[in-house]
N, C-alpha and C positions, 0 to 999 in steps of 0.2 A: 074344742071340747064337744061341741056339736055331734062332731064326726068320727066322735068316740075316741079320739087323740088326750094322752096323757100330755099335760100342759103345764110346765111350772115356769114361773117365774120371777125374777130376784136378781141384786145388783150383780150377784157372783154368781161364780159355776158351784160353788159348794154353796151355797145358801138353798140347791134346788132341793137338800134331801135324798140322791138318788143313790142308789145299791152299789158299794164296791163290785169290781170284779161282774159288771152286767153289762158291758157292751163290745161290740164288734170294732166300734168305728167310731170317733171324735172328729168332728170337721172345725176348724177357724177360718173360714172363708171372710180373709180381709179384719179380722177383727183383733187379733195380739197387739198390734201397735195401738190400740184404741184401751186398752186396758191399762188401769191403774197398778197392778201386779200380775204382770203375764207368767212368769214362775210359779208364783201361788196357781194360779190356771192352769200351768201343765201339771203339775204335779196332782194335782186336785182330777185331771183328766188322768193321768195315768193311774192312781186311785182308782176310778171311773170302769176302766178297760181292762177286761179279761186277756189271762196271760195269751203275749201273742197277737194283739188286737190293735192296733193301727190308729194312727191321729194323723191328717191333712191339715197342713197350714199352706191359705195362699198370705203370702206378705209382698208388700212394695221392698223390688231390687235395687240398694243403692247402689251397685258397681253398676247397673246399666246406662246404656249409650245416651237417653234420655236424661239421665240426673246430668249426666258428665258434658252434654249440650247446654242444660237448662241453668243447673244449679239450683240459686233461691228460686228459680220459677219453675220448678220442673212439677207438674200437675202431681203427684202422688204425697209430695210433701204435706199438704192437706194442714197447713199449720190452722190452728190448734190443736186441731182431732187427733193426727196423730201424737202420741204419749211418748215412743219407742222406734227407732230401726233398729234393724239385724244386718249385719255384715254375716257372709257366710263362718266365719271364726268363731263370732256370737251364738248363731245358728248349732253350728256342731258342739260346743260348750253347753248351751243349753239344754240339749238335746241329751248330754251325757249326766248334765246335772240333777235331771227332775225325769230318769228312769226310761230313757228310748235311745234306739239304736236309728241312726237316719239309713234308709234305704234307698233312698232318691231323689230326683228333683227335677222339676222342666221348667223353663224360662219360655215367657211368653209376653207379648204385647198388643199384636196385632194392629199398631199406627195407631191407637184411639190417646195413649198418651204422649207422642210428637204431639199431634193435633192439639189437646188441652193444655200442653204447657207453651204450644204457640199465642195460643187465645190467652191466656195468664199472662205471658211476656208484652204481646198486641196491647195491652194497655197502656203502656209506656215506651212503646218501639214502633215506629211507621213502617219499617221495612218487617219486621213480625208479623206486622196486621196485613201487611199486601198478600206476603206467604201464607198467613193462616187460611186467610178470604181465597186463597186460590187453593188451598188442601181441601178445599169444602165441595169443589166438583167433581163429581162422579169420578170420572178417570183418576183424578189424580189423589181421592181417598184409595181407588183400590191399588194405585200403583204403591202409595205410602205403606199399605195394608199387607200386602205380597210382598213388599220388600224387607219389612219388617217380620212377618212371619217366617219367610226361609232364610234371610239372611242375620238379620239381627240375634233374631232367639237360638239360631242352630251358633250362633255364636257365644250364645251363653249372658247376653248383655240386654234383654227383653227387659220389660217395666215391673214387670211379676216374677216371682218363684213362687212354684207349688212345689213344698215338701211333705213326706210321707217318711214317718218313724214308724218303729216295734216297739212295743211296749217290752220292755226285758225282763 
């Protein structure tokens, strides 16, 4: 507010008071599965955005190679916090239910969640903990890192998906 930024805040996206029809762009960076009514939220955001105007959701991937290694331990399950996953089925369903058209998507990880659901499982597993504790050295973070960025995610099985709808 300082910096002359308009500041609202409130449990919901519609609790802020803001103008139909006045934005370019809605982000959910990480936040739909943490929400008590993520429907209420898109639609409340498509409200929000001027015809044509775009919404970004990054969410936890559950087809990737990380859940389908980890399972209960796989780091992004985040139990409590998370409220909700999306399968892509969910993903384009919802998408069509609360007014946006999906335009695309990119899968991504970068090895930070190998790592963290090694550390998760390492609590319970000696041969976890040795592999974790050795994911920790330089080399073999960026070998995890690189192998995961070109091969995992061009495969479509990364820890993330970043989606981008049109407001219809």
């Amino acid at each position: 507010r300082a910096a002359g930024l308009d500041i609202r805040t409130g449990l919901e996206l519609k609790d802020a008071g803001l103008e139909g029809d006045s934005f370019d762009l809605v982000t959910f960076f990480c936040v739909l599965p943490h929400l008590h009514d993520p429907v209420g939220a898109l639609r409340e955001s498509q409200r929000l955005l001027k015809p044509g105007g775009r919404l970004v959701l990054t969410l936890p991937h559950l087809a990737s190679i990380n859940f389908m290694l980890f399972r209960n331990n796989w780091y992004h399950l985040e139990a409590p916090r998370h409220l909700y996953f999306f399968s892509e089925d969910n993903l384009r369903d919802l998408a069509g239910r609360t007014g946006f058209v999906p335009e695309g998507r990119r899968f991504r990880s970068g090895g930070g969640g190998f790592k963290n659901s090694l550390r998760v499982l390492s609590a319970n597993d000696g041969l976890a903990k040795l592999i974790y504790d050795a994911s920790r050295v330089r080399p073999a973070r960026w070998l995890v890192r690189t192998f995961y960025r070109y091969v995992i995610d061009s495969l479509r099985l990364g820890d993330t998906v970043d989606c981008w709808w049109r407001k219809r």
